[in-house]
C-alpha positions in Angstrom: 34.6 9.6 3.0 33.9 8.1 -0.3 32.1 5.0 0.6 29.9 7.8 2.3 29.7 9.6 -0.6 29.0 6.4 -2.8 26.4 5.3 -0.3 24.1 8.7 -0.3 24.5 9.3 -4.2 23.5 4.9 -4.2 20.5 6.0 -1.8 19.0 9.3 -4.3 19.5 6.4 -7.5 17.4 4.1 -5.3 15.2 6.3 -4.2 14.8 7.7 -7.7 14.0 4.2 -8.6 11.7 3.8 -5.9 9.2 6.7 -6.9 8.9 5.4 -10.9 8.4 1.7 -9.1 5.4 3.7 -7.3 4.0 4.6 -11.0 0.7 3.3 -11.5 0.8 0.3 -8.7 -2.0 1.3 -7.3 -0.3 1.2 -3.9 -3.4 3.3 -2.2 -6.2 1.2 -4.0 -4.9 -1.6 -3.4 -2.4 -1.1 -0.3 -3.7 -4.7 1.6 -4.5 -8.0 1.2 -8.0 -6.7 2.5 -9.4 -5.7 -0.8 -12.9 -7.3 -1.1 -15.9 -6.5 -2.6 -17.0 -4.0 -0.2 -21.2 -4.4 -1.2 -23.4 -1.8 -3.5 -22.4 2.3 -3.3 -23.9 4.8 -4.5 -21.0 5.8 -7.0 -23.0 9.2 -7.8 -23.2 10.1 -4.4 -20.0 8.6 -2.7 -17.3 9.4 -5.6 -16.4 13.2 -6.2 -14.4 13.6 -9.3 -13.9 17.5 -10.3 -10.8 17.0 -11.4 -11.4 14.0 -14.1 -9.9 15.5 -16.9 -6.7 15.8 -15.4 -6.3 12.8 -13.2 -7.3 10.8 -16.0 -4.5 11.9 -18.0 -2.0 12.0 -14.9 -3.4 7.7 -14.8 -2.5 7.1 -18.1 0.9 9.0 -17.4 1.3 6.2 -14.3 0.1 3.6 -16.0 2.2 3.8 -18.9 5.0 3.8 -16.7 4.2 1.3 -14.6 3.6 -1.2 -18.2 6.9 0.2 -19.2 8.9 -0.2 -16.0 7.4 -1.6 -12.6 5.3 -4.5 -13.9 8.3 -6.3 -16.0 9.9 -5.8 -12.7 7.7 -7.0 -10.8 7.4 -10.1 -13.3 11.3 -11.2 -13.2 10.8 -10.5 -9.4 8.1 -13.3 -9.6 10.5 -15.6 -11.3 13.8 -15.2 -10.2 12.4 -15.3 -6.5 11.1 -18.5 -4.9 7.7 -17.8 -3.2 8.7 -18.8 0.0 11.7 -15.9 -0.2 8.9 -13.5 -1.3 7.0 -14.4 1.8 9.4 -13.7 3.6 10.2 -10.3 2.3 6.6 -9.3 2.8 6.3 -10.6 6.7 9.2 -8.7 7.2 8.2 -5.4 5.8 4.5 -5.4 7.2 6.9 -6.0 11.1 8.6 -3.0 9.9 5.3 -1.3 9.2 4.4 -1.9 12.8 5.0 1.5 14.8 2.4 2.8 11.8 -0.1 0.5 12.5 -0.2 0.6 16.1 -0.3 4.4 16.3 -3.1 4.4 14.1 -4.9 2.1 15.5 -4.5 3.8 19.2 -5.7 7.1 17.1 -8.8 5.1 16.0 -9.5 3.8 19.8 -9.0 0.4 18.8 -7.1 -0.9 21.6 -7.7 -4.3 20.9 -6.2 -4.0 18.2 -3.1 -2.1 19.5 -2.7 -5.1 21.7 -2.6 -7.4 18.6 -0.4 -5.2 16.7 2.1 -5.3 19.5 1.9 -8.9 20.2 2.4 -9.4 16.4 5.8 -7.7 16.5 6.9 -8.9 19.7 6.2 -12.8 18.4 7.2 -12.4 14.7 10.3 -10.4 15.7 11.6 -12.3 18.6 10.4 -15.8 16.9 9.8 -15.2 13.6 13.5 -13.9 12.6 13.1 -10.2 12.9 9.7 -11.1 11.3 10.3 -12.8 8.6 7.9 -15.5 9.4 4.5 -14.3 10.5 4.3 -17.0 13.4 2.0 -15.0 15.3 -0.9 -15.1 12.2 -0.3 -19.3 12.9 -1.4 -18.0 16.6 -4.3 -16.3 16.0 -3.0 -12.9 15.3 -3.2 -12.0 11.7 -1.9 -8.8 9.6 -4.2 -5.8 9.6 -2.8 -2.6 8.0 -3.8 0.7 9.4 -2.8 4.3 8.2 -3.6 7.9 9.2 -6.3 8.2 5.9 -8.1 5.7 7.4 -7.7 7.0 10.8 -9.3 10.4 9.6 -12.2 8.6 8.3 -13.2 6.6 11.7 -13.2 10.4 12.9 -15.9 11.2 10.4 -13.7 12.9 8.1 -15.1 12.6 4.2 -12.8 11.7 1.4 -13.4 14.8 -0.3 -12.3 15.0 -3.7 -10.6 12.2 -6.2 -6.7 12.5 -6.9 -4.5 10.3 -9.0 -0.8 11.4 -7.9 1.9 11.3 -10.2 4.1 8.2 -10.0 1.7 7.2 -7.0 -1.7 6.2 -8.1 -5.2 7.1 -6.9 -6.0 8.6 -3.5 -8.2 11.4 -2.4 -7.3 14.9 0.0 -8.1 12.8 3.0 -5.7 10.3 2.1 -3.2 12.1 0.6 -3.0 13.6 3.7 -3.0 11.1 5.8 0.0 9.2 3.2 2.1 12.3 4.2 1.6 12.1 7.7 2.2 8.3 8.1 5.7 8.8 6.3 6.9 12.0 8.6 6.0 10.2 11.5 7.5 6.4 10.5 9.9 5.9 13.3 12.2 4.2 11.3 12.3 6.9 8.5 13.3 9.1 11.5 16.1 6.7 12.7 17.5 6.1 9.5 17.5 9.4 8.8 19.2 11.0 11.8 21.9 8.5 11.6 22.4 9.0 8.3 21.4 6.1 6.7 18.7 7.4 4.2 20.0 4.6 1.6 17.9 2.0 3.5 14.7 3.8 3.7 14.8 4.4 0.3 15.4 0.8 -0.3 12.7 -0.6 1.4 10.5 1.9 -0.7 11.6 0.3 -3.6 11.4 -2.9 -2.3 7.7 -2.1 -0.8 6.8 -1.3 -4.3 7.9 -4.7 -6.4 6.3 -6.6 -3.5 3.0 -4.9 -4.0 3.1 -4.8 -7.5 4.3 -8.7 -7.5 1.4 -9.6 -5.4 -0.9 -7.5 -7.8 0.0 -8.8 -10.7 -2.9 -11.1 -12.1 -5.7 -9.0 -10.2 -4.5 -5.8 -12.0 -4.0 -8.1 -15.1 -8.2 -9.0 -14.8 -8.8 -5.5 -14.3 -7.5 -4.4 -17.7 -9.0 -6.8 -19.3 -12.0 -7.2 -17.9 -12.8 -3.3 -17.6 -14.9 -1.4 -20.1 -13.1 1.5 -18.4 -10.2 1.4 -16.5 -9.8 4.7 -14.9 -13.7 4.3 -13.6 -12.6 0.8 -12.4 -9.7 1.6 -10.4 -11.6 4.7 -9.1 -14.3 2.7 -7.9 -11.9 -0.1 -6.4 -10.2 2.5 -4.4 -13.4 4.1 -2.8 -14.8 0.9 -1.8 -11.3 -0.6 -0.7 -11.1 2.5 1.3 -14.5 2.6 2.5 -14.1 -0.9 3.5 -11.0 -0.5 5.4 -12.0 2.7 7.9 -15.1 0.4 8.7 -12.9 -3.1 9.5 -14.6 -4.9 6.9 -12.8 -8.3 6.1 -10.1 -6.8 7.4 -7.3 -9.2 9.2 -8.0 -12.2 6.8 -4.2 -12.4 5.9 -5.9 -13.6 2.7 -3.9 -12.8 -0.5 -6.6 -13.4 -2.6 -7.6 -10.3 -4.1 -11.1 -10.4 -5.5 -11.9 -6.9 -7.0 -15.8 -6.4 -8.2 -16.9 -6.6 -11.2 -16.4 -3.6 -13.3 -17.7 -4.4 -16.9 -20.2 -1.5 -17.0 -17.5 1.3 -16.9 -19.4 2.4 -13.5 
């Protein structure tokens, strides 16, 4: 009874932990290693901001946090881990991601790529260690992230308007929507869950979180720097990451080069 009781009041600290690690990562913006420059839009037209007063303060909320918290994690993360072991950690939680992406992508009619998503897991869980090594990207079968936002946008749904969530980052109704759906319907959320075991799904959100913010680190570090305005940069990062994504562009590179535009203009 009381290692139960130690290990749910262990899960709400770590899952407490996990939603200030989600402060101002950008985890929506820049959720992939499929972030490219995604070509000239019309930010005028595309980008639908009503709320800019607010979400700008609710970003320099997240992103003090994150400056005060998840990024000097995220840093001794960097160091105390070998890259290899980071690796590692981030094949194994994109295999754990799987059920997600292959749902969306049957939702999208992409059955293609539901045939590479399951041949991913099969290879990189029988072979690859439970999927710590991604031995079926070596095979022709690289990583390609799918969620239900995107899946509302192949349908022709439109973002709507801009939203920076607290201790989240930038998203948009669409996607916001489609963020909440994807975690109800994660099969292992449900598992853990009914048997009890919510401490591990809050762990790997935690976990999730340094990784992202780990492999974000000197792209987010060019953005401040190199930004005549930040919030306008991320904003317009997101919408053409986004708008890149529902249309498969540069997607399933597996790169983890991260080239975000250039954003010196403020626009």
């Amino acid at each position: 009874m009381k290692n139960k009781l130690w290990g749910r009041t262990f899960g709400q600290f770590v899952f407490c932990f996990a939603i200030m690690c989600a402060a101002g990562t950008l985890l929506t913006a820049c959720s992939s290693d499929q972030i490219q420059k995604a070509g000239d839009i019309d930010q005028a037209e595309t980008i639908q901001d009503p709320m800019e007063g607010f979400n700008r303060a609710v970003f320099g909320f997240n992103n003090a946090i994150d400056q005060a918290l998840l990024e000097p994690v995220a840093r001794g993360y960097r160091a105390l881990v070998p890259q290899p072991a980071r690796t590692g950690v981030r094949n194994a939680l994109r295999n754990l991601r799987s059920p997600i992406n292959v749902a969306n992508q049957a939702l999208q009619g992409d059955i293609g790529g539901v045939g590479q998503d399951v041949a991913r897991f099969t290879i990189n869980t029988v072979i690859g260690l439970g999927g710590l090594i991604d031995v079926a990207k070596s095979m022709g079968l690289p990583y390609e992230q799918e969620d239900f936002g995107q899946t509302l946008g192949v349908w022709g749904v439109d973002h709507g308007a801009y939203m920076v969530l607290p201790l989240v980052g930038p998203s948009s109704v669409r996607d916001t929507a489609g963020m909440m759906v994807d975690t109800y319907a994660d099969p292992l959320r449900i598992y853990l869950y009914n048997t009890h075991n919510e401490e591990w799904y809050y762990a790997r959100v935690a976990i999730t979180a340094i990784d992202k913010r780990e492999e974000l680190l000197d792209a987010l570090d060019d953005l401040r720097k190199n930004s005549f305005d930040y919030y306008a940069a991320v904003r317009s990062a997101y919408y053409q990451q986004r708008q890149s994504a529902v249309e498969d562009r540069d997607s399933g590179t597996g790169s983890a080069t991260i080239a975000i535009p250039d954003y010196d203009s403020g626009q």
